[in-house]
C-alpha positions as CSV (number, residue, x, y, z in Angstrom):
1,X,69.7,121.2,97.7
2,X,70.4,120.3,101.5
3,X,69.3,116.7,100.0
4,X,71.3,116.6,97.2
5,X,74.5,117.0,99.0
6,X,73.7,115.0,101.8
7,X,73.4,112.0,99.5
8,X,76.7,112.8,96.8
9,X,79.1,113.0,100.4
10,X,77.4,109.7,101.9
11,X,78.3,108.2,98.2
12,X,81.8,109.7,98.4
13,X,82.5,108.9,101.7
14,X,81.1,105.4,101.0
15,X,83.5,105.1,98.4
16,X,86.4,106.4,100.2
17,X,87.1,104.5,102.8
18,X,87.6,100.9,100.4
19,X,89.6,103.1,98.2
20,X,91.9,104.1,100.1
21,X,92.0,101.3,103.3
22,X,91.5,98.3,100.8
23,X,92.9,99.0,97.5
24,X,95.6,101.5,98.8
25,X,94.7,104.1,95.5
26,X,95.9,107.3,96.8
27,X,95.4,109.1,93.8
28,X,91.5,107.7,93.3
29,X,91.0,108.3,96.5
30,X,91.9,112.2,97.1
31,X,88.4,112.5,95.7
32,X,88.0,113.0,100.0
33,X,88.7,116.6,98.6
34,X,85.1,116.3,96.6
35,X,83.9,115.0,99.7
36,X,85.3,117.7,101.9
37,X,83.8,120.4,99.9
38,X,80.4,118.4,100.0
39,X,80.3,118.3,103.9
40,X,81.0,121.9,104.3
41,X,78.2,123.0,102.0
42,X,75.7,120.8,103.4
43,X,76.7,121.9,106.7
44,X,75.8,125.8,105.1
45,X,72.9,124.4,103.3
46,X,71.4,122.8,106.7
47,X,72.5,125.4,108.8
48,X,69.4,127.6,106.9
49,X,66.8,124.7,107.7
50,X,68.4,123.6,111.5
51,X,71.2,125.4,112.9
52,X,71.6,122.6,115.7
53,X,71.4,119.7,113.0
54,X,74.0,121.3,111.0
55,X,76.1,121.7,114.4
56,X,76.3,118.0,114.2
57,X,78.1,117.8,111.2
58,X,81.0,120.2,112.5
59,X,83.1,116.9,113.6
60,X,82.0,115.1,110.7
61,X,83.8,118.2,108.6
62,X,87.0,117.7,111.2
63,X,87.4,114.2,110.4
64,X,87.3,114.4,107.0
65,X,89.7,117.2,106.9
66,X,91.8,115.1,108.9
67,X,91.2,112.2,106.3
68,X,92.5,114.8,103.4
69,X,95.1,115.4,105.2
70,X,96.3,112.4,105.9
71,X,95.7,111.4,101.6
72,X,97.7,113.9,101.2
73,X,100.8,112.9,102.5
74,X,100.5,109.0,102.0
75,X,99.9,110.3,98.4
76,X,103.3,112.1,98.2
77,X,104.9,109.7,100.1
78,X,104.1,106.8,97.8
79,X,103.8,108.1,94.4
80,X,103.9,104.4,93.1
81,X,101.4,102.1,93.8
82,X,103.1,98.9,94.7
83,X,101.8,97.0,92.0
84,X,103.8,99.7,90.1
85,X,106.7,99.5,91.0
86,X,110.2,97.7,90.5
87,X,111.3,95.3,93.2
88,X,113.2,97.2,96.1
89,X,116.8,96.4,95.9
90,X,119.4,94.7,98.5
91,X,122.7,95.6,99.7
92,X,124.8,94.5,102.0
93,X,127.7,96.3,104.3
94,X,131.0,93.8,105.0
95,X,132.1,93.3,108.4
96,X,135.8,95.3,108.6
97,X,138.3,92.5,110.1
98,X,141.0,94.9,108.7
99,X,142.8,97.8,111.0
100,X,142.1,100.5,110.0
101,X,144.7,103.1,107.9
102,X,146.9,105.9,109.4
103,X,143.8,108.3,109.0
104,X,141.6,105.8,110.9
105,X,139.7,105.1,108.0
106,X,139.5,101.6,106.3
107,X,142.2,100.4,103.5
108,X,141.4,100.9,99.5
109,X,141.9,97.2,99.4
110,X,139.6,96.7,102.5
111,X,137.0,98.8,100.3
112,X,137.7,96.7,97.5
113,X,136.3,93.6,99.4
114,X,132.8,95.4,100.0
115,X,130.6,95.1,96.8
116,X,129.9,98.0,95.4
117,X,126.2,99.1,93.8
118,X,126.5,101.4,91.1
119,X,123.4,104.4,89.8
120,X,123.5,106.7,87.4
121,X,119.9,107.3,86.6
122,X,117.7,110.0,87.9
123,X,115.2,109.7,90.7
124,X,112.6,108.2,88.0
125,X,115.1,105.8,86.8
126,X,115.5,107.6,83.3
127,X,117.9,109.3,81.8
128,X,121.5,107.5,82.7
129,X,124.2,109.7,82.6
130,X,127.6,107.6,83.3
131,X,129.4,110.8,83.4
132,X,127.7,111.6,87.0
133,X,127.2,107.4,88.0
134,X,128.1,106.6,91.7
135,X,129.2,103.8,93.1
136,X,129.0,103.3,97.0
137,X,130.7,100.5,99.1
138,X,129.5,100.0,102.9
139,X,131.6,98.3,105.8
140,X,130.9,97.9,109.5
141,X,131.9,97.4,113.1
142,X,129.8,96.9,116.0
143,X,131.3,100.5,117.1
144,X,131.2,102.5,113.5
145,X,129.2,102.4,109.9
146,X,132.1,103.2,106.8
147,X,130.5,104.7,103.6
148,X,132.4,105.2,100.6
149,X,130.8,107.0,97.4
150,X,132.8,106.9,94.5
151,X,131.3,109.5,92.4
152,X,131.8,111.2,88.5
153,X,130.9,115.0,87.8
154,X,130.9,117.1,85.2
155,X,130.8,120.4,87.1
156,X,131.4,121.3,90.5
157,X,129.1,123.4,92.5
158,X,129.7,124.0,96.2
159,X,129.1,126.6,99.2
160,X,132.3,128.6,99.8
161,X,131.6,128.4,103.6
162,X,130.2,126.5,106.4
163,X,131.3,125.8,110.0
164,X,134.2,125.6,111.7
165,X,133.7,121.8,111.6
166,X,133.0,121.1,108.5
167,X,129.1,121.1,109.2
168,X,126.9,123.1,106.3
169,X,122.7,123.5,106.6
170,X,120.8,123.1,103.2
171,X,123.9,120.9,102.0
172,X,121.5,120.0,99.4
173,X,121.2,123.2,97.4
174,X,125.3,122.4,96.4
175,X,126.5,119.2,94.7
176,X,126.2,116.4,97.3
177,X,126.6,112.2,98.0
178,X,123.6,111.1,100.6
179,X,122.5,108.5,102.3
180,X,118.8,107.9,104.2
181,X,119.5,105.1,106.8
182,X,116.3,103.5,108.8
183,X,117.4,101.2,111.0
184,X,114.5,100.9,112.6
185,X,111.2,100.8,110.5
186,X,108.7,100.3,112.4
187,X,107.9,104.0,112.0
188,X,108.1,104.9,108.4
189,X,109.0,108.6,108.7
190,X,112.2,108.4,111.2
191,X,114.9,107.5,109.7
192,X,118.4,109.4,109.5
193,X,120.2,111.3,106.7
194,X,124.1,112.2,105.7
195,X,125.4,114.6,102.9
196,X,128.7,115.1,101.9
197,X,130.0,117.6,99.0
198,X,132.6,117.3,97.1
199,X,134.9,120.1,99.3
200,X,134.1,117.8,102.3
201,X,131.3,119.9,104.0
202,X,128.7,117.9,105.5
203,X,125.0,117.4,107.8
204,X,123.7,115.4,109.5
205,X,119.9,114.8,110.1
206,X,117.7,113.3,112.2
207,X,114.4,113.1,110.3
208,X,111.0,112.3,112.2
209,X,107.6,112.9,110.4
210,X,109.3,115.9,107.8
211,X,110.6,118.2,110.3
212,X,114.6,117.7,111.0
213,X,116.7,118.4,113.4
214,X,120.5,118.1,113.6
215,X,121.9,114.8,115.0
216,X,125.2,115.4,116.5
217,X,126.8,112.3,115.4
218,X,130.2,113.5,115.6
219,X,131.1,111.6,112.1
220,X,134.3,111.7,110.2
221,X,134.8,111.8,106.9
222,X,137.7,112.2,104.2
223,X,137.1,113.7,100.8
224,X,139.8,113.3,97.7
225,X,139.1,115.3,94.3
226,X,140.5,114.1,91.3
227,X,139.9,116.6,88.5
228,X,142.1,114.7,86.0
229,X,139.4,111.6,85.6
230,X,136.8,114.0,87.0
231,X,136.2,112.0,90.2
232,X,135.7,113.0,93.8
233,X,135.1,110.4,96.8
234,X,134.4,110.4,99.9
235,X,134.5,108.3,103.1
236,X,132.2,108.6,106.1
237,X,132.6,107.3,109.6
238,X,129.4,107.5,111.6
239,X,129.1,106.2,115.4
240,X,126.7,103.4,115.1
241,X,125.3,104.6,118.3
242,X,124.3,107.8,116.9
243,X,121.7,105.3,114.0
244,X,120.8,103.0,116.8
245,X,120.5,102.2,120.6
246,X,121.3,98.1,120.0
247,X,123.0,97.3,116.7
248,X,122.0,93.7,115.5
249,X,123.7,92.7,112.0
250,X,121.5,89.9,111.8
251,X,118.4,92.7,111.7
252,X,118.6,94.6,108.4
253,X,117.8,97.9,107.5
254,X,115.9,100.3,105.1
255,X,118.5,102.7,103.3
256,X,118.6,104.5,100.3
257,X,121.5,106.3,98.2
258,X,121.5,109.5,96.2
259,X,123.4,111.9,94.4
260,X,122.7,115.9,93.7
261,X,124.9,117.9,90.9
262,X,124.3,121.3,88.7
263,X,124.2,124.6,89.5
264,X,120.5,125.5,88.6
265,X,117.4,123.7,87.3
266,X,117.1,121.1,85.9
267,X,120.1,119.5,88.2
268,X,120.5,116.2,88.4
269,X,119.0,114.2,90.8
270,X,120.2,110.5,91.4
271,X,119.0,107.4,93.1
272,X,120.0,103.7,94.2
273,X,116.6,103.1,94.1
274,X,113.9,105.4,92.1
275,X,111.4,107.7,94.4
276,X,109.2,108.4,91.2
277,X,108.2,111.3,92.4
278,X,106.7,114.1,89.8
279,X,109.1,116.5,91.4
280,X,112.7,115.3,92.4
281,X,112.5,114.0,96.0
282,X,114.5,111.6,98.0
283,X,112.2,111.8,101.3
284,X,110.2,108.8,100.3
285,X,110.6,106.1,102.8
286,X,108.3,103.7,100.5
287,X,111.3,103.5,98.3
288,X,114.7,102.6,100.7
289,X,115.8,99.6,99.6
290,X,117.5,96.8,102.3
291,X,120.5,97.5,103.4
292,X,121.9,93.7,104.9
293,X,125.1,93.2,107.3
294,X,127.1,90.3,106.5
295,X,130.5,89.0,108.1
């Protein structure tokens, strides 16, 4: 038996490593799992037959639990092989050569200049619903990052209360406008995130590796509800020191857009560009489009 198992994990582990190095086929290749389970019973099976043989398989068991581990999440965090998958789409933000309006936030018809993108489908780019679609617009300054989301609801659905400034954890469990920004992506899993709801609440996030912290960016934003066309929008005004140390426009970045609404499951989940997750989730860095800064 000690045998058997000994050769069905070399054969797995054989096969692992081209599957998942070479071709990049998470799914195939969380048979590690198979393999794990192989390693610790021929580590039991040995242990009968040479209890200092089977010793030497304890970091061989580590490894491959740190193998699974690591499937795991490059699994979840690109549900779409790239072969799969739609080309990534481009935006760009518009330099602001405008000053700005009384509530130091830029004109409607500076806003009208930027080019707007425009979603309405869910996060696996199905089912359109024009009565939520979103439409953001971007502008910039060496100094500050405007965003400006346009958006159409059916319902409203919104915490009652937050802080004194306006700042509300777990935003995302109300109706919300976000916005993943990755200036930097030479590490796939930092990037920053901004929610706003429709009763101007908001968070901030500074995400590293799935645990967040809050960023202190000390953004502004303005929020105007129009329940006659059944429209709210809202502008943000985020320090663009708080996104990065040495803003370059001629460096793009990695961003992605999204929009939350309904009270209880299913809700709607929207996205600029699709995650494809099986479960509605925007934390996949494999799918931020490129955000571009022109003049």
């Amino acid at each position: 038996m000690a045998q058997t198992l000994f050769g069905v994990q070399s054969s797995l582990n054989f096969l692992w490593s081209p599957s998942f190095y070479n071709l990049h086929l998470t799914g195939p290749a969380l048979g590690i799992i198979a393999l794990l389970l192989c390693v610790v019973l021929f580590l039991f099976r040995a242990k009968r037959i040479d209890r200092f043989a089977a010793s030497l398989f304890v970091p061989c068991v580590l490894c491959v639990s740190f193998a699974a581990a690591l499937n795991y999440t490059m699994c979840n965090m690109n549900p779409v092989h790239a072969s799969e998958r739609p080309a990534l789409p481009t935006t760009y933000a518009l330099r602001l050569n405008e000053p700005l309006g009384a509530d130091s936030f830029p004109s409607a018809a500076a806003w009208q200049k930027a080019p707007a993108i425009k979603f309405d489908q869910d996060w696996k780019a199905e089912n359109p619903d024009p009565q939520r679609a979103t439409e953001v617009r971007l502008l910039w300054t060496p100094e500050t990052l405007y965003l400006r989301f346009h958006c159409n609801y059916q319902t409203i659905f919104v915490f009652p209360d937050a802080r004194p400034d306006g700042w509300r954890y777990e935003l995302w469990n109300r109706d919300v406008a976000e916005t993943f920004l990755q200036p930097d992506s030479t590490d796939a899993f930092v990037y920053r995130e901004f929610e706003v709801s429709p009763n101007g609440y908001w968070i901030d996030l500074a995400v590293s590796h799935r645990k967040i912290e809050e960023l202190h960016s000390g953004l502004r934003r303005r929020v105007v509800m129009d329940e006659k066309s059944k429209t709210w929008t809202a502008e943000l005004a985020i320090p663009m020191k708080y996104l990065t140390t040495q803003f370059d426009p001629k460096h793009a970045w990695r961003a992605n857009f999204y929009r939350i609404e309904g009270e209880s499951e299913p809700r709607f989940y929207s996205a600029w560009s699709p995650t494809f997750t099986p479960k509605p989730s925007f934390h996949v860095p494999s799918a931020f489009g490129t955000l571009e800064f022109h003049d």
